[in-house]
Backbone as XML, in Angstrom:
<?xml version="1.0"?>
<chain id="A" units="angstrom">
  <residue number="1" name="UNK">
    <atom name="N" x="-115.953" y="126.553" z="132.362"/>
    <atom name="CA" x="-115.159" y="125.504" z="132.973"/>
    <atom name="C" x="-114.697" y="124.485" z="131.931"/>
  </residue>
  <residue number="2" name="UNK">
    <atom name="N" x="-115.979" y="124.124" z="130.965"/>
    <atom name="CA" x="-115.188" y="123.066" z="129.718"/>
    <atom name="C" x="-114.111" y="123.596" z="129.040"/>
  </residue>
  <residue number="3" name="UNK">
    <atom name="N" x="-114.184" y="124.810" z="128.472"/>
    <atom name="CA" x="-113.072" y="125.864" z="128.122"/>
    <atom name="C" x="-111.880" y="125.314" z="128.560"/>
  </residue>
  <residue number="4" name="UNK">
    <atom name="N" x="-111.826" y="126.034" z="130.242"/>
    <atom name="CA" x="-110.329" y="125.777" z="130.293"/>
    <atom name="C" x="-109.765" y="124.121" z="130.989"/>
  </residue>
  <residue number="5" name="UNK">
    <atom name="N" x="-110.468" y="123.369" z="130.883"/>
    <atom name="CA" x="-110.277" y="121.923" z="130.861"/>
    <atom name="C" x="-109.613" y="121.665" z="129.318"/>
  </residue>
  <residue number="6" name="UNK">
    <atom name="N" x="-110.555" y="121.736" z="128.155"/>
    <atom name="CA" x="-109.722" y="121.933" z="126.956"/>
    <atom name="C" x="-108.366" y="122.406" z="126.797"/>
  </residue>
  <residue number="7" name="UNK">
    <atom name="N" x="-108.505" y="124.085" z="126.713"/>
    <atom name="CA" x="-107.149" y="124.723" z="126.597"/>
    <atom name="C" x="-106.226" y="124.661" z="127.419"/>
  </residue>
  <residue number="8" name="UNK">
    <atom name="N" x="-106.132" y="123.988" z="128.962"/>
    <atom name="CA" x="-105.172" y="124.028" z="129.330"/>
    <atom name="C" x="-104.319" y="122.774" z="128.573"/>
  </residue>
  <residue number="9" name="UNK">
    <atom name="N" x="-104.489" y="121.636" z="128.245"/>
    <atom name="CA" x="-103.978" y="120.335" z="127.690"/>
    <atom name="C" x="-103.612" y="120.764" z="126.477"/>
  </residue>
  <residue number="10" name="UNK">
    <atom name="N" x="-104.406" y="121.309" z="125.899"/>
    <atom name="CA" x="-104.093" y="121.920" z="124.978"/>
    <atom name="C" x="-102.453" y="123.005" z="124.913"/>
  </residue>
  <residue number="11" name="UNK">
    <atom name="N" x="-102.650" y="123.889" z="125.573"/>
    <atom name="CA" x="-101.509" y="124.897" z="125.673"/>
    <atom name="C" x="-100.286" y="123.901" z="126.608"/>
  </residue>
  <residue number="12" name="UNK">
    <atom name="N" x="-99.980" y="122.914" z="127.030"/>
    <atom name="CA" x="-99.327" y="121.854" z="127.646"/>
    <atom name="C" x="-98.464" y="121.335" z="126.317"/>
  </residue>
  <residue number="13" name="UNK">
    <atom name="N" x="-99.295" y="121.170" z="125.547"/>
    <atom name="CA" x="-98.708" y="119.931" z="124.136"/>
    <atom name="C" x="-98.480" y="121.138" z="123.147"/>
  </residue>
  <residue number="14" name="UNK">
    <atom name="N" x="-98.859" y="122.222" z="123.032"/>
    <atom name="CA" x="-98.248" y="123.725" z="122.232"/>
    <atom name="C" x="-96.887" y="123.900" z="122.864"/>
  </residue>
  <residue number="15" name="UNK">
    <atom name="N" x="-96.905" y="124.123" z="124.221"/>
    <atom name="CA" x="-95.226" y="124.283" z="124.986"/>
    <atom name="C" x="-94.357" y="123.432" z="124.509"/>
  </residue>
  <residue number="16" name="UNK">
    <atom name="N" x="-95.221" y="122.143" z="124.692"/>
    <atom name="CA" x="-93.789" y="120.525" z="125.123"/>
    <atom name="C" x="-93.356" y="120.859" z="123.146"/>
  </residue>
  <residue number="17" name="UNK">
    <atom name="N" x="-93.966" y="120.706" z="122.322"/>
    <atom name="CA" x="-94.086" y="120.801" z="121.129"/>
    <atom name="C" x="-93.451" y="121.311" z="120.718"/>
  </residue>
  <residue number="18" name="UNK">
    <atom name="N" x="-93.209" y="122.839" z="120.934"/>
    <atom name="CA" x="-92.326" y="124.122" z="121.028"/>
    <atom name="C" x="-90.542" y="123.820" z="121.767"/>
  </residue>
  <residue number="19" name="UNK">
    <atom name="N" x="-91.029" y="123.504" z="122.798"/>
    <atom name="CA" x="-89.600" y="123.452" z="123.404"/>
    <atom name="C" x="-88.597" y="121.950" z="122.903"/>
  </residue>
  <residue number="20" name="UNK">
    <atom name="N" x="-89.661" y="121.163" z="122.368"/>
    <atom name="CA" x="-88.911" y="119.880" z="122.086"/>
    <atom name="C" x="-87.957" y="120.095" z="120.522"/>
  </residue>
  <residue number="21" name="UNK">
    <atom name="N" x="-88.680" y="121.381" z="119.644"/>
    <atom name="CA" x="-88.011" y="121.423" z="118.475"/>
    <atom name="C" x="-86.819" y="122.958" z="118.899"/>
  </residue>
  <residue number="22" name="UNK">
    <atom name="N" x="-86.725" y="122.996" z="120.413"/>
    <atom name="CA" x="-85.526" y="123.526" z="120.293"/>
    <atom name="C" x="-84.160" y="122.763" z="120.961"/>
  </residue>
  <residue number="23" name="UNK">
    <atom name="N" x="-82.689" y="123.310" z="119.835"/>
    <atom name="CA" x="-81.722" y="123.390" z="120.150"/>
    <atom name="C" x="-82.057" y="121.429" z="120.911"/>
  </residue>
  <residue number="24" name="UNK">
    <atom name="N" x="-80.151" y="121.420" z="120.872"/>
    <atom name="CA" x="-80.120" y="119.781" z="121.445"/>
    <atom name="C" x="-80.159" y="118.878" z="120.210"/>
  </residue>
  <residue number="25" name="UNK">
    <atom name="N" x="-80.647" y="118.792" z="119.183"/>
    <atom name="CA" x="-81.120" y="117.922" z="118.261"/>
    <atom name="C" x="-79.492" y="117.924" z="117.314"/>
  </residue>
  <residue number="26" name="UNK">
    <atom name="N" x="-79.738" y="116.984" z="116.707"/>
    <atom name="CA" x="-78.038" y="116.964" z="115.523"/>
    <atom name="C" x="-79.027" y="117.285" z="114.523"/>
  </residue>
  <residue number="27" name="UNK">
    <atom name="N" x="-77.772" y="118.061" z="113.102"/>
    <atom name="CA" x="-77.987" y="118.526" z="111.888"/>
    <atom name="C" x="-77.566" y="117.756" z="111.158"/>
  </residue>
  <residue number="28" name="UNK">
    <atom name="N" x="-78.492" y="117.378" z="109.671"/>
    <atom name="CA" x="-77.818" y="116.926" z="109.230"/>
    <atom name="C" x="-77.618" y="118.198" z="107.809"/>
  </residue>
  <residue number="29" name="UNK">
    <atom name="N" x="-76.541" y="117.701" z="107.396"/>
    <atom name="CA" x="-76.187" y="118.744" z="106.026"/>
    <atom name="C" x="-76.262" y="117.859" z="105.019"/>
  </residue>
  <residue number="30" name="UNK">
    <atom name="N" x="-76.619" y="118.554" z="103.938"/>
    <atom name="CA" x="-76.197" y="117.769" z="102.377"/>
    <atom name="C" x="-75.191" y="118.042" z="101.925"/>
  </residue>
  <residue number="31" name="UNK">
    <atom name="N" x="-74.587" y="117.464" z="101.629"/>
    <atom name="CA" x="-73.631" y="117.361" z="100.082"/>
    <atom name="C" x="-73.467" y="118.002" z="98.994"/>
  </residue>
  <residue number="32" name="UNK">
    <atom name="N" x="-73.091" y="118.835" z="98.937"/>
    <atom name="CA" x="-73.741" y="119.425" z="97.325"/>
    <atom name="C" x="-72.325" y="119.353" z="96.611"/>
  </residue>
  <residue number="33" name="UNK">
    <atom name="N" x="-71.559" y="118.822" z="97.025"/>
    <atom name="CA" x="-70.124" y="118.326" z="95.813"/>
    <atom name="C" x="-70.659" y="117.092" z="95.165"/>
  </residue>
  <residue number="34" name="UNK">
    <atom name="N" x="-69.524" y="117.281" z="94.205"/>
    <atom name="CA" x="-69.720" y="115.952" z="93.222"/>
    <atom name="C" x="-68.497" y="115.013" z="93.812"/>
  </residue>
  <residue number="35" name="UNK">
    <atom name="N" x="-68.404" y="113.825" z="93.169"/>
    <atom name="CA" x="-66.933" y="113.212" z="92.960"/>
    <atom name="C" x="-65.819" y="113.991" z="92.292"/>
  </residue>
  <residue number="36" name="UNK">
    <atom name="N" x="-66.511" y="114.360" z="91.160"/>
    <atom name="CA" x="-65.549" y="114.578" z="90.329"/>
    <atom name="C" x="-65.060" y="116.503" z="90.769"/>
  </residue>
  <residue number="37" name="UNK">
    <atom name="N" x="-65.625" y="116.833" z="91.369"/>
    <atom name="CA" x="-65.324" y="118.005" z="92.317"/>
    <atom name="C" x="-64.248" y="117.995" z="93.435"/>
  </residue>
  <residue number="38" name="UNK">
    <atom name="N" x="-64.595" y="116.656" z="94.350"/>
    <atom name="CA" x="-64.040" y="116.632" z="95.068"/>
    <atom name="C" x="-62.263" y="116.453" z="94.592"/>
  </residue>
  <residue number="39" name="UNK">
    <atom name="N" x="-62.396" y="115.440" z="93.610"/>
    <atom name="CA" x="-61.177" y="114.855" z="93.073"/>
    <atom name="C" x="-60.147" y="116.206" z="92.454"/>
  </residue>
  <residue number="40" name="UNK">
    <atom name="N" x="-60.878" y="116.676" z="92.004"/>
    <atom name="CA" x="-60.481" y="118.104" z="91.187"/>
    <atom name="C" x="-59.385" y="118.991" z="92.219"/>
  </residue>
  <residue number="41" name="UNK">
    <atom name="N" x="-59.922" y="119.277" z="93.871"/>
    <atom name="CA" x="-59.820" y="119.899" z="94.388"/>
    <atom name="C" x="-58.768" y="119.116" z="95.193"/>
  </residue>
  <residue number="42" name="UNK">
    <atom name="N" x="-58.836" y="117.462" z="95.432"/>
    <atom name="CA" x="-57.575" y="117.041" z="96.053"/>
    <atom name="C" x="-56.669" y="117.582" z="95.074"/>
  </residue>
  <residue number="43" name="UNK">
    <atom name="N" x="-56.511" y="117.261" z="93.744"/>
    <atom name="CA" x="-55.418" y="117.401" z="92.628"/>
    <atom name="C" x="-54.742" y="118.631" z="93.164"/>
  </residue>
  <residue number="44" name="UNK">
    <atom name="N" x="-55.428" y="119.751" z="92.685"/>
    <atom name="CA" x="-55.135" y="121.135" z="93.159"/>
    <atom name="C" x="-54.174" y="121.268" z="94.687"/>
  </residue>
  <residue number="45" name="UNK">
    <atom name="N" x="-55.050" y="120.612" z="95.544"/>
    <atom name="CA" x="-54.297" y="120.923" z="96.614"/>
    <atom name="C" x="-52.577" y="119.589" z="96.362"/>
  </residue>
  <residue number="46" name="UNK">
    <atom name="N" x="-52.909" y="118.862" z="95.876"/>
    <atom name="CA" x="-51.262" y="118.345" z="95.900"/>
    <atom name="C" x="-49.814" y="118.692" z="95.052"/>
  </residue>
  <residue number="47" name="UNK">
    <atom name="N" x="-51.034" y="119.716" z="93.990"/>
    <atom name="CA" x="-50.458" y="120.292" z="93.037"/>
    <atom name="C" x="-49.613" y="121.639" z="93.457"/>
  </residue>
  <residue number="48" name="UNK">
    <atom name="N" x="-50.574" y="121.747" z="94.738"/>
    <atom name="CA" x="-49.502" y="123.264" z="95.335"/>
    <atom name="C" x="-49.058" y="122.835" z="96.344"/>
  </residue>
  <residue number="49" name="UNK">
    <atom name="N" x="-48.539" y="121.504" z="96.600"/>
    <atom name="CA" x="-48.031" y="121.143" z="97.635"/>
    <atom name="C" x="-48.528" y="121.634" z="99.116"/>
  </residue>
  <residue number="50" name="UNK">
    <atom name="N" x="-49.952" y="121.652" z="99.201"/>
    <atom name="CA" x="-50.478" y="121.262" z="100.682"/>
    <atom name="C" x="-50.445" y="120.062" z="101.432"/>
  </residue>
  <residue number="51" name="UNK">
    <atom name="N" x="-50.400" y="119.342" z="100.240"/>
    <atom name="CA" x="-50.345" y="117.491" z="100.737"/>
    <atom name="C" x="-49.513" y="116.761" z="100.015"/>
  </residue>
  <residue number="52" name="UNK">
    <atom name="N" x="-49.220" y="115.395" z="100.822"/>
    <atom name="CA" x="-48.028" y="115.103" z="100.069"/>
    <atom name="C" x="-48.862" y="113.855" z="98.911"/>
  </residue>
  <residue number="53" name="UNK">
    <atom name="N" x="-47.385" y="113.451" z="97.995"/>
    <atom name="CA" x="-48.255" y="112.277" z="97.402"/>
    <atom name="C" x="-48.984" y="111.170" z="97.923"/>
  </residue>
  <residue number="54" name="UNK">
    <atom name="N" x="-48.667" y="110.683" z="99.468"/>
    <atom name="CA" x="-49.420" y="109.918" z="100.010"/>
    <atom name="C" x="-50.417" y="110.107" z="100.541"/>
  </residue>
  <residue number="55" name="UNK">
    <atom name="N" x="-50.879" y="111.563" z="100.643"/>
    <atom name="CA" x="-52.310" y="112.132" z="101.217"/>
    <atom name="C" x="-52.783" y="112.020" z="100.316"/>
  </residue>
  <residue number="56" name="UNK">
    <atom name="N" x="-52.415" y="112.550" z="99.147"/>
    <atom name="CA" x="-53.104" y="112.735" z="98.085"/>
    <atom name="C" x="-53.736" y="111.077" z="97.477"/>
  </residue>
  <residue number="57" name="UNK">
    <atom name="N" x="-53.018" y="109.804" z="97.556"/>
    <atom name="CA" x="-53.440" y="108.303" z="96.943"/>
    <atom name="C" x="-54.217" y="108.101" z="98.134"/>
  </residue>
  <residue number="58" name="UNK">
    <atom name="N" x="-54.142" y="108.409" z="99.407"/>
    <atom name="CA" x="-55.239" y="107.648" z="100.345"/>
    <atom name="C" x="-56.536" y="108.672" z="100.337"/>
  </residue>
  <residue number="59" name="UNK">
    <atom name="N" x="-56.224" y="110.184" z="99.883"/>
    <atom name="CA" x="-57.355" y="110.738" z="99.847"/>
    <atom name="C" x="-58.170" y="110.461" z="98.527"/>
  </residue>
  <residue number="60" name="UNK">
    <atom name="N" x="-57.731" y="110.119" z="97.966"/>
    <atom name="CA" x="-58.190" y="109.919" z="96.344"/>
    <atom name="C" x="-59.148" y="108.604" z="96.414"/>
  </residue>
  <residue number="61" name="UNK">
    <atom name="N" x="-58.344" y="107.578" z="97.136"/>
    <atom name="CA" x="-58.958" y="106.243" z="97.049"/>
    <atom name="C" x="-60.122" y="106.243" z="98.405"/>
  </residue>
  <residue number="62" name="UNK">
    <atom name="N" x="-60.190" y="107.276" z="99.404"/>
    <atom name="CA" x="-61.311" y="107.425" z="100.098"/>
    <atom name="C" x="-62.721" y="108.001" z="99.410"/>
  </residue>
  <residue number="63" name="UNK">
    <atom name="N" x="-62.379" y="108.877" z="98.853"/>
    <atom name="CA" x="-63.115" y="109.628" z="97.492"/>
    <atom name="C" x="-63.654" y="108.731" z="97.135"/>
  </residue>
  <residue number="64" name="UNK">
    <atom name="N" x="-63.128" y="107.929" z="95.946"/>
    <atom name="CA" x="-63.431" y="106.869" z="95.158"/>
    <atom name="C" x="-64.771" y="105.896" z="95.718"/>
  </residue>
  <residue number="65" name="UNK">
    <atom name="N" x="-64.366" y="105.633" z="97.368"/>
    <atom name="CA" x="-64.699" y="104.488" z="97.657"/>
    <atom name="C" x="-66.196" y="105.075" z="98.623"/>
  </residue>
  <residue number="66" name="UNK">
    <atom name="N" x="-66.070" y="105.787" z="98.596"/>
    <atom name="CA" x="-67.351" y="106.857" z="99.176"/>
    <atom name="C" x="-68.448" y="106.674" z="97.967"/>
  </residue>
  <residue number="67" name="UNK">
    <atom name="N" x="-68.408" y="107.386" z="96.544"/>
    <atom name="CA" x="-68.995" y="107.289" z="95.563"/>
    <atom name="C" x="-69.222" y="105.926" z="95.108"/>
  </residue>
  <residue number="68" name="UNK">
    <atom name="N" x="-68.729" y="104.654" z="95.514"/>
    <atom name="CA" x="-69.091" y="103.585" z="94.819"/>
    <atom name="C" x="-70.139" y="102.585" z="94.987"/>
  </residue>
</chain>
């Protein structure tokens, strides 16, 4: 009888425990660019005309202002 007085509370907080680390929760990701990566890769893209010169000065100066 002490047994399952124990393990049931026990196997209660194993479930809640279990089900609480699923799904529902936000991710977070890292970063693994640099600045000077990122900057590289706006250039490129304005360089083949994906963006214009004004994407390219407000994306540049968002860049910038991220890293500072």
């Amino acid at each position: 009888m002490k047994t399952r007085s124990i393990l049931l509370p026990a196997m209660a907080l194993v479930l809640s425990l279990g089900l609480a680390a699923c799904g529902g929760g936000t991710t977070m990701q890292a970063s693994t660019t640099t600045m000077g990566q990122e900057l590289m890769d706006l250039e490129q893209s304005y360089k083949q005309g994906i963006i214009t010169e004004k994407e390219y000065n407000r994306a540049k100066e968002q860049i910038l202002d991220k890293y500072r």
